[in-house]
N, C-alpha and C positions, 0 to 999 in steps of 0.2 A: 752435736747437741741432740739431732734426732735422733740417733741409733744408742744414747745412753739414756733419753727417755724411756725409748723402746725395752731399751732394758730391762730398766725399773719397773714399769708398768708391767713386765712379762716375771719377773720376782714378782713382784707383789703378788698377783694372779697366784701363781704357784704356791707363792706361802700361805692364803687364803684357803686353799685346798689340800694343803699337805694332811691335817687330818685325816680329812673324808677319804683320801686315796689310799690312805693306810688304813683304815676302817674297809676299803674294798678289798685291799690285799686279803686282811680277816678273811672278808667272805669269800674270795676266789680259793685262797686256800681251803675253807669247809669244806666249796665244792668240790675240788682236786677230792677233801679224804673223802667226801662220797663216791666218787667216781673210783677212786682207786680202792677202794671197800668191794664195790660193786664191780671189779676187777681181778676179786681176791688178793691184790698187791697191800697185803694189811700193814707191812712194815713200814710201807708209803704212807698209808694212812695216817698211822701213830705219829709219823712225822709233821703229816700238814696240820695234823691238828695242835701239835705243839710248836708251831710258826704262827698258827691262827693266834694261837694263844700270847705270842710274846708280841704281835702284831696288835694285839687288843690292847693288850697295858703300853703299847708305845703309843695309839691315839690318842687315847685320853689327856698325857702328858706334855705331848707335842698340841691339843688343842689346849690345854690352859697357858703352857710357855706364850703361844702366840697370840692369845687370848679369842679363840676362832670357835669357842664354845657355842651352839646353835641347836634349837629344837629339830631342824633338820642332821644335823650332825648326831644327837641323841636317837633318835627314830632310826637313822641307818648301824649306829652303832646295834642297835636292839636288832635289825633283822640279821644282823651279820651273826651276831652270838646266835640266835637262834640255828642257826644253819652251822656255826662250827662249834657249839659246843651243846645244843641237843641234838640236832638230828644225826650229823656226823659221827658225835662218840655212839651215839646208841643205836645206829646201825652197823658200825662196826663191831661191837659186839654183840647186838642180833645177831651178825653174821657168824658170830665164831662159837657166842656161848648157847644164844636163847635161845635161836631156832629148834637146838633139839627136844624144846619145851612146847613145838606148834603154839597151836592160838593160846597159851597161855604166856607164852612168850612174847607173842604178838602185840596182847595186851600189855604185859609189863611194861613195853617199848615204846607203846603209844602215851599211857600214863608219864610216863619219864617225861618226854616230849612235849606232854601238854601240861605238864607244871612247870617244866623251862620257861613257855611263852607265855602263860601265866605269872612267873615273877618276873619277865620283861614287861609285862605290860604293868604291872602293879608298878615297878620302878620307874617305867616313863611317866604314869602321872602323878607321881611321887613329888614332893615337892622337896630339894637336895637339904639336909639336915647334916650332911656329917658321916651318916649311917646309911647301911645296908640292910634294909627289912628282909629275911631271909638269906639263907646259902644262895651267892650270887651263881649265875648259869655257869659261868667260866672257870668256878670252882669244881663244882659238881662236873661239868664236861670233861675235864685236867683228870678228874681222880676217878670219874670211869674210865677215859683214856690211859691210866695209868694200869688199872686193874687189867688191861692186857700181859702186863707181862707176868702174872700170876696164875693164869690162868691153866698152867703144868701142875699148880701145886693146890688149886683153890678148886675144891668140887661145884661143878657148874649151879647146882642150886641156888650156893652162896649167890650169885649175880644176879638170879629174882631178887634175894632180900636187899643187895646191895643199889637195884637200879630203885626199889620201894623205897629205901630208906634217903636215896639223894631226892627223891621227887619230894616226898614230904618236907625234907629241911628245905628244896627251894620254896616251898608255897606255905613255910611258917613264918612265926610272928618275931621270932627271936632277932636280934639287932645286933650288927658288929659293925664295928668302928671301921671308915674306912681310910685306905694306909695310901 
């Protein structure tokens, strides 16, 4: 009897957290593509950040299944995407495209980044309707991350107008339905 208590009490605990542990995966892997960015190992990158990413849409789901939804569960979800879907894709393509642009690259990069956490923050005190007020981060991070592998065929300027143009739809007013 004690050692199926024990059991149970040690399930429960874990399902409790299942969430948030996969929200930390999220961000362990950010960090990996930072580090491996900052490694040059970029085809490692492209990958952690597309694990981040499938790692993100499994929290969410795995918290409303168990019903384990919590403003701390949202708050860490927010910093996780921050770190793998701003800073991560957009250092890694600093690394590859912008740099040859110096400090106007610089900038682009930091713009990027600081309208990611600007629609994270607008989304946490968002009150849930249904909708997405702007291009969520984890969109915009997926489709810079993506734009890696065009980068033989795509003149590097393009990637100025391309990181401008994701910063502004995350920190617009436009609404899409969320799936």
């Amino acid at each position: 009897m004690f050692l199926q208590n024990a059991m149970y009490q040690t399930v429960k605990k874990l399902k409790s957290h299942a969430a948030n542990m996969i929200t930390i995966g999220n961000l362990a892997f950010g960090g990996a593509a930072i580090m491996t960015t900052m490694n040059e190992n970029y085809t490692f990158s492209v990958l952690f950040i597309f694990i981040a990413g499938l790692l993100d849409r499994f929290d969410g789901i795995v918290a409303r299944k168990f019903h384990l939804e919590s403003e701390l569960g949202k708050q860490l979800d927010s910093m996780s995407d921050i770190i793998s879907f701003g800073i991560a894709p957009a250092l890694l393509m600093y690394a590859l495209v912008l740099q040859e642009f110096s400090v106007t690259g610089m900038i682009i990069t930091v713009i990027y980044i600081a309208c990611g956490a600007f629609r994270l923050a607008r989304f946490n005190i968002s009150e849930p309707n249904g909708f997405f007020t702007g291009l969520p981060i984890t969109v915009a991070g997926v489709i810079l991350t993506l734009s890696y592998f065009a980068i033989e065929y795509v003149p590097s300027v393009s990637y100025m107008f391309l990181f401008i143009i994701l910063a502004l739809l995350m920190i617009s007013t436009f609404t899409l339905r969320k799936v």
